[in-house]
C-alpha positions as CSV (number, residue, x, y, z in Angstrom):
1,X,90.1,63.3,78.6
2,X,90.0,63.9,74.6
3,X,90.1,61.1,72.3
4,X,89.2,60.3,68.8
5,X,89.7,56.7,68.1
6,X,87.8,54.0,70.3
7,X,84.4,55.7,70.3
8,X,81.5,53.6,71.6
9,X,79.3,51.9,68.6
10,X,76.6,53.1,70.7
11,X,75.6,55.5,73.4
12,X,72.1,57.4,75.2
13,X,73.6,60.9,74.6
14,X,75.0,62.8,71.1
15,X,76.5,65.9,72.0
16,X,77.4,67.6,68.8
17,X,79.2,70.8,69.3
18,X,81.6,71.7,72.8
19,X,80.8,74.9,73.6
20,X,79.2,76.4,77.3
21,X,75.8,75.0,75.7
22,X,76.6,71.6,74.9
23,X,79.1,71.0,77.6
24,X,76.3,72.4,80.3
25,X,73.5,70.4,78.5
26,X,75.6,67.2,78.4
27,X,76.5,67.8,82.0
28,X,72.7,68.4,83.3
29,X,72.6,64.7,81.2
30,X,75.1,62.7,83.2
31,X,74.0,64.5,86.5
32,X,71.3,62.5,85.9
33,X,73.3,59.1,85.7
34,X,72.9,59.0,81.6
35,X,75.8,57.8,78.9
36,X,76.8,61.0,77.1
37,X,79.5,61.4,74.7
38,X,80.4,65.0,73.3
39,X,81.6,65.7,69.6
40,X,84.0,68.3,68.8
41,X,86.8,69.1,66.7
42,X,88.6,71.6,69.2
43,X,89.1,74.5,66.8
44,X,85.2,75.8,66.9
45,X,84.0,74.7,70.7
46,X,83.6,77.6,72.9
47,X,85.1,80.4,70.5
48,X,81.8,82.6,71.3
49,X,82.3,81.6,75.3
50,X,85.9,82.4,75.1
51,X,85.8,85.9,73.4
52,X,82.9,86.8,75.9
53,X,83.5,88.5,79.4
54,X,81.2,86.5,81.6
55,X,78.7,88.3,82.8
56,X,75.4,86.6,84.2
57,X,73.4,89.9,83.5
58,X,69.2,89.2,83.1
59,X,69.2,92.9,84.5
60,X,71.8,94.7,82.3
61,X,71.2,93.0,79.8
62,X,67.5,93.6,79.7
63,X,67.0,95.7,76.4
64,X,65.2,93.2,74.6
65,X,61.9,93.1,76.1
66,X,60.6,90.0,74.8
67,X,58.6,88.2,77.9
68,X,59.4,84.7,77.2
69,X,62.9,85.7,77.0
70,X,62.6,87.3,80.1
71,X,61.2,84.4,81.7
72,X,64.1,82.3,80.7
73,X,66.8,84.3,81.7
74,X,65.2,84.8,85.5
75,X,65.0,80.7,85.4
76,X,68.8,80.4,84.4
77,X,69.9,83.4,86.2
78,X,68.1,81.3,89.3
79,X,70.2,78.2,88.7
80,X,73.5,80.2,88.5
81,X,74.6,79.4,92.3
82,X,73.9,75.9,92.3
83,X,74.8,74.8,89.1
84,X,78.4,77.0,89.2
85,X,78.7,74.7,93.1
86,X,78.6,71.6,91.1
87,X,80.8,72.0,89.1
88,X,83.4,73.4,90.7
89,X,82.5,70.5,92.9
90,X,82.5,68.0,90.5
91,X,85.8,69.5,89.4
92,X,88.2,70.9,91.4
93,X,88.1,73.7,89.2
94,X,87.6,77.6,90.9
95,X,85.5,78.9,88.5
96,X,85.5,82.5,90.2
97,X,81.6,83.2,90.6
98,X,80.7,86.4,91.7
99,X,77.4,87.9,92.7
100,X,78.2,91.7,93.4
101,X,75.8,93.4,90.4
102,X,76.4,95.5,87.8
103,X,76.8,99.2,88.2
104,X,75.8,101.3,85.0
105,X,77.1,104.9,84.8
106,X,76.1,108.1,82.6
107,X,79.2,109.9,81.7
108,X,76.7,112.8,80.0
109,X,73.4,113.6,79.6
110,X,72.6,111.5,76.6
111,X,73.9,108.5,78.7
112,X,71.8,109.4,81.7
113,X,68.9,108.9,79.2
114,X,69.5,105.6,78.4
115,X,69.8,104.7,81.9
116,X,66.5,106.0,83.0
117,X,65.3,103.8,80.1
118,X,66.9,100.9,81.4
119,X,65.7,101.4,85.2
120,X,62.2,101.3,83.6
121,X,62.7,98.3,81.8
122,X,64.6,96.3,84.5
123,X,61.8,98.0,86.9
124,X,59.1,96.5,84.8
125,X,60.6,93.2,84.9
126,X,60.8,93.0,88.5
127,X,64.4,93.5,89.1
128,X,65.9,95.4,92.0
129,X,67.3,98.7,91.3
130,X,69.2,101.5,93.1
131,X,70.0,104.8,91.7
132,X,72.9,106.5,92.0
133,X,74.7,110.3,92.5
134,X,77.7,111.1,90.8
135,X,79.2,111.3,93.9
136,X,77.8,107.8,95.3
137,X,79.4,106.3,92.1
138,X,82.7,107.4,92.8
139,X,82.6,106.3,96.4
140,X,81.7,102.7,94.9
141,X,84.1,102.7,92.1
142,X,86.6,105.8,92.4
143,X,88.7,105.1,89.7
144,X,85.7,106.1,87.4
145,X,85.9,109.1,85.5
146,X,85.3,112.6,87.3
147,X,82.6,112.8,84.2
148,X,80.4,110.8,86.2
149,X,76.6,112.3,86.5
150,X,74.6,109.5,87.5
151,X,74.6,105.5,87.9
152,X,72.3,102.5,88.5
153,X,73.2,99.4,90.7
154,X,71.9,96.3,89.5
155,X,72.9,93.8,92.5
156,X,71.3,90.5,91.0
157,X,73.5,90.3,88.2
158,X,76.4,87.9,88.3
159,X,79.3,87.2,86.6
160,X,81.9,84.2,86.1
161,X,85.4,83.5,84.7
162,X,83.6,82.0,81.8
163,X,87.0,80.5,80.4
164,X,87.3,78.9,83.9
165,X,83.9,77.4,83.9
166,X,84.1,75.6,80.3
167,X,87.0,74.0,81.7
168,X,85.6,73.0,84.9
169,X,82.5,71.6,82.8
170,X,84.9,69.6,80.8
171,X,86.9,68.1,84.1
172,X,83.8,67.7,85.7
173,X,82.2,65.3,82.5
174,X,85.4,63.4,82.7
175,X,85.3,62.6,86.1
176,X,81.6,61.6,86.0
177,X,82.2,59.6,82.8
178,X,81.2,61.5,79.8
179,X,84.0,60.8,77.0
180,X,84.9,64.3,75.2
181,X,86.5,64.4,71.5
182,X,88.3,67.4,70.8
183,X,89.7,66.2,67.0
184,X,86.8,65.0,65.5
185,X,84.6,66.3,62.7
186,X,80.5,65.3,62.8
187,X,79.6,65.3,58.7
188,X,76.3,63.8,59.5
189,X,73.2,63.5,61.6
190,X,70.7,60.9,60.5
191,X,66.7,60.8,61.6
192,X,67.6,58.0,63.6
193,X,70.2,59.2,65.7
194,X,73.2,57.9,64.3
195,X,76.2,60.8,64.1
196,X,79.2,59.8,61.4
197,X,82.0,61.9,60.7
198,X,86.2,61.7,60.6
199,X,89.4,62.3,62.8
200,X,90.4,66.0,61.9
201,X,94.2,65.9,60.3
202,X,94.5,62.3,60.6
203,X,97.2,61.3,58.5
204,X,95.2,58.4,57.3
205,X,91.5,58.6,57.3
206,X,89.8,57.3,60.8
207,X,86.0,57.1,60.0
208,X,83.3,56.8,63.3
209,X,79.7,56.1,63.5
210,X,77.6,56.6,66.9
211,X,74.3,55.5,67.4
212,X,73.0,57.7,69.8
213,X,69.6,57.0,71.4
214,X,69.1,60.6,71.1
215,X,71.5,63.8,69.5
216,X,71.5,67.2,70.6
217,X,72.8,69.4,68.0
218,X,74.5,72.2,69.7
219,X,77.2,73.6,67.4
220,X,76.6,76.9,68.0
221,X,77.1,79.1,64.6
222,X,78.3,76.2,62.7
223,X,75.0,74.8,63.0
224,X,74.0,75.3,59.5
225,X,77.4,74.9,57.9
226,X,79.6,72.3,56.7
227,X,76.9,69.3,58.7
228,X,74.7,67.1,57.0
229,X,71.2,67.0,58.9
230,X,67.8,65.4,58.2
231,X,66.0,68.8,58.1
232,X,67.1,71.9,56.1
233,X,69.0,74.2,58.1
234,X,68.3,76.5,60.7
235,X,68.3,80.4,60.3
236,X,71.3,80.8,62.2
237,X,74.3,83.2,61.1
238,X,77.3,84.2,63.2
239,X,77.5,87.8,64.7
240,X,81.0,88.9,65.2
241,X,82.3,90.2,68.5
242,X,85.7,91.5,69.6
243,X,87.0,91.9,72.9
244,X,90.2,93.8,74.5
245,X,91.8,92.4,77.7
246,X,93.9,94.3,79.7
247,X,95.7,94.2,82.7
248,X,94.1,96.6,85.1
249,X,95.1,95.2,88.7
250,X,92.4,97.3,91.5
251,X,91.1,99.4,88.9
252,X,87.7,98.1,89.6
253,X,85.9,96.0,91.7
254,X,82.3,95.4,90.3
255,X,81.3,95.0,86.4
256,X,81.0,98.6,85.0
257,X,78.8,99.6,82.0
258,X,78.2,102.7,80.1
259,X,75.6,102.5,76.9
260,X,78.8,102.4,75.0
261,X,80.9,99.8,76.7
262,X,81.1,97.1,79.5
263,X,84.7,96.9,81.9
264,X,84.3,93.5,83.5
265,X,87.6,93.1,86.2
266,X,88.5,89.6,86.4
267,X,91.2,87.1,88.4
268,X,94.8,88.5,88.8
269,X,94.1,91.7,87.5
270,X,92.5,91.2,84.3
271,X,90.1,93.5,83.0
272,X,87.9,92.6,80.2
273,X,86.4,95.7,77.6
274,X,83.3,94.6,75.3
275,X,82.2,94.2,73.0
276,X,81.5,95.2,69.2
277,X,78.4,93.1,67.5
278,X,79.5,93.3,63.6
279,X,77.5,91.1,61.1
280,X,81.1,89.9,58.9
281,X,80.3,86.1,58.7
282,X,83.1,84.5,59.8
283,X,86.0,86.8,59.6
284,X,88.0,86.3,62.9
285,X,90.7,89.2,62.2
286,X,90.8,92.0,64.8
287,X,90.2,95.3,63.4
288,X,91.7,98.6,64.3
289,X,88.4,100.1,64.1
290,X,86.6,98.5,66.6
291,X,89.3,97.9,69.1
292,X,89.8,101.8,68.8
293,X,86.4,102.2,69.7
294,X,85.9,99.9,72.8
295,X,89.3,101.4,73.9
296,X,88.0,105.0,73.5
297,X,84.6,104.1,75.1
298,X,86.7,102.2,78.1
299,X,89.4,105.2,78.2
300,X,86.3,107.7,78.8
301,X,84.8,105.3,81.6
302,X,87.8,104.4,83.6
303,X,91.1,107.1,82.7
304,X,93.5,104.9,84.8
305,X,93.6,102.5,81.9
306,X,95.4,104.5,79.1
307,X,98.3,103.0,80.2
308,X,97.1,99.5,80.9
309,X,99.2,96.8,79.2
310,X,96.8,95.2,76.6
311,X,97.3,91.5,76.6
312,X,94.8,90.1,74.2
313,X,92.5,91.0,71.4
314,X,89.9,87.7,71.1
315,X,86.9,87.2,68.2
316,X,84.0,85.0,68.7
317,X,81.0,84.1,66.8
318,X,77.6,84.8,68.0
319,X,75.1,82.3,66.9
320,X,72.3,84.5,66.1
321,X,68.8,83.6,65.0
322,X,66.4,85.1,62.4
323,X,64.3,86.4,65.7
324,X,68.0,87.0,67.8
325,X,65.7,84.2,70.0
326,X,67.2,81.0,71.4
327,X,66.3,77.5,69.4
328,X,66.4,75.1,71.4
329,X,63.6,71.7,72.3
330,X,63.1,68.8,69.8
331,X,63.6,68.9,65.9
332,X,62.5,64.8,65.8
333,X,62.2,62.1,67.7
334,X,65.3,61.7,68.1
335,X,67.1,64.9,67.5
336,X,67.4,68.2,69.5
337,X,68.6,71.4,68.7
338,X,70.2,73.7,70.9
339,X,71.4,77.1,69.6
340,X,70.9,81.0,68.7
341,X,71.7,82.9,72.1
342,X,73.3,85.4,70.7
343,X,74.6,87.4,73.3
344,X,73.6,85.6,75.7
345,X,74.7,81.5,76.0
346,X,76.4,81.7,79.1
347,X,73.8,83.3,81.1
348,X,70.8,80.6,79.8
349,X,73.4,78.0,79.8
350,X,72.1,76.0,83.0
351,X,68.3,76.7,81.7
352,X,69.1,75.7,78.8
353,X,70.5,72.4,80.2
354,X,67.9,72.2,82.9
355,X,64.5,72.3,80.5
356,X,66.4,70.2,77.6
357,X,67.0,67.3,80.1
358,X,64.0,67.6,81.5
359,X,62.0,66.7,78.1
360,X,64.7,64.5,76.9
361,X,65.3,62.5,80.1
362,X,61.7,62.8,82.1
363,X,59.3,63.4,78.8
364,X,58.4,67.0,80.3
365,X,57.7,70.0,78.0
366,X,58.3,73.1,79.7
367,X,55.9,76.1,78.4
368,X,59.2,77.6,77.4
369,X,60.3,74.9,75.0
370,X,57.3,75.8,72.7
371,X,58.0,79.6,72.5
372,X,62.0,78.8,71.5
373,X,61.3,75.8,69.3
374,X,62.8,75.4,65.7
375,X,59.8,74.3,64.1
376,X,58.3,78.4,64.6
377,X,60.1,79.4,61.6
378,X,58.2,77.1,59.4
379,X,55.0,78.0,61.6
380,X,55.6,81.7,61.0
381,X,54.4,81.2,56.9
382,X,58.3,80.5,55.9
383,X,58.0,78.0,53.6
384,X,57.5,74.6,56.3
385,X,56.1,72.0,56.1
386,X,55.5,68.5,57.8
387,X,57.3,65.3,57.0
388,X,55.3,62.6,55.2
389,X,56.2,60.1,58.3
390,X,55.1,62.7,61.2
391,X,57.8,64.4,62.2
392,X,57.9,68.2,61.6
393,X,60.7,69.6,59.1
394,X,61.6,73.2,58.1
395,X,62.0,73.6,54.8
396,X,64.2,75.5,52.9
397,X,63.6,79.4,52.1
């Protein structure tokens, strides 16, 4: 499924980067019957995806009240169901999709709150919401702490084995003839599509060249690091998160949050507690300090877990953008970008995908496309400017 040597000299589709973007945006691609090839080295692809818990939350998640951003989540939150049944289709892969909401508790009064801020703001953007007694919460989730004073329901969010479903994206690409690297290093994009790089720890040097009819840069964090482009680099900088996993068999049944903390129970008794947002580049040590704070938060929420066996502490990188908004649409001609969700890439995954193909494939510009473009940082006064042969650059700062 993974190779490295025998590329094609030429292909429609340049997927740089493997992560939950470029593996959904590559598989909206060959949905749609086109020659993709995705190019990874295997050590960066997916490390944000696989230190996050899943969760398909446009209503939980809805603190940043930015309408456009709103817009897109409700669009990718829409495409969930159907995207998640074609690829487990297309794979064979269970990818465990759920749809049984979020339930937010207040363990005190400072909590509560926050809630009643966040049933305005989910109110306002036209989500469904049910409040909850303290004694209403228990009868949903009685392994929450006696604490308890109030809780939300949120029953359109979602959440996903998000491990699971990168797998099943890249089975699914295989099987509908997509070829995958996972041991190869992209040095270069030039403006006319071709992508060169190297075999990573090849014990002699092994040297490709693609000429793709069109690359979509999708590398997540690493998008402005160590990869030659055409255009100066995007404002993009990783945001660190850590994670605890625990084994928690039964001790919950729907996504919990407090304002502190989220408790996400997954497959065979896994229980996922989230997240810190730390701006330390790309350090990817675990720190006491912060996995003594989710555990103390989680501890507080759920008391059965203090003697829950923890099986994993996992660090991912948040591609963040100057605005903490999406870029994503053309950079060139030839050239897309696709990066800076932040927090949240798996839920505007499939949108992602869906509006990219749509203007690379069918020539249609969703309204969307011109709120999250790259070129608005050099629109916003920052220094841009536009390239002597047409094609809109950003410019250093």
């Amino acid at each position: 499924m993974s190779v490295s040597v025998g590329l094609p000299a030429h292909t429609e589709f340049g997927i740089v980067g493997g992560g939950i973007i470029g593996l959904s945006v590559a598989y909206e691609l060959t949905r749609r019957g086109r020659r993709v090839v995705v190019l990874d080295d295997g050590s960066r692809a997916g490390v944000a995806t696989h230190a996050a818990a899943g969760m398909i939350a446009p209503a939980a998640e809805s603190e940043m009240e930015h309408s456009e951003l709103v817009e897109l989540r409700r669009l990718s939150h829409a495409l969930y169901p159907e995207f998640v049944q074609h690829v487990e289709a297309d794979s064979g892969v269970d990818c465990a999709f759920r749809t049984d909401g979020t339930l937010v508790v207040a363990l005190d009064r400072d909590h509560a709150v926050e809630i009643e801020r966040l049933r305005e703001i989910v109110t306002d953007q036209g989500f469904e919401t049910h409040a909850l007694s303290a004694r209403e919460v228990l009868e949903i989730e009685p392994n929450v702490s006696g604490r308890v004073v109030q809780g939300l329901r949120l029953p359109q969010d979602f959440h996903v084995d998000q491990r699971s479903l990168v797998r099943a994206l890249r089975v699914a690409l295989a099987r509908t003839g997509a070829l995958l690297t996972s041991d190869v290093v992209v040095e270069r994009v030039e403006r006319n599509g071709t992508i060169t790089g190297s075999r990573r720890d090849a014990p002699t040097p092994e040297r490709f060249e693609i000429h793709c009819d069109q690359v979509v840069v999708s590398a997540g964090s690493w998008t402005p690091v160590e990869l030659e482009l055409p255009f100066a680099p995007l404002p993009v900088r990783p945001v660190r998160g850590q994670v605890v996993r625990l084994h928690a068999a039964a001790a919950l049944r729907h996504v919990v949050r407090t304002p502190d903390v989220y408790l996400v129970p997954h497959a065979a008794g896994e229980l996922i507690v989230g997240a810190s947002v730390e701006e330390q580049g790309f350090d990817a040590r675990p720190t006491a300090g912060a996995v003594l704070d989710l555990l103390r938060h989680a501890w507080r929420a759920l008391p059965v877990l203090y003697d829950a066996p923890l099986t994993e502490i996992a660090v991912g990188f948040r591609p963040t953008a100057r605005d903490h908004l999406p870029i994503f649409g053309r950079w060139s001609s030839r050239i897309a970008v696709a990066t800076g969700h932040f927090r949240n890439g798996i839920l505007l995954a499939p949108g992602t995908a869906r509006l990219l193909a749509q203007l690379l494939c069918d020539g249609v510009e969703h309204q969307l496309l011109r709120v999250f473009a790259p070129q608005r940082f050099s629109e916003r006064g920052a220094g841009g400017a536009r390239d002597p042969r047409g094609e809109s650059c950003i410019e250093s700062t």
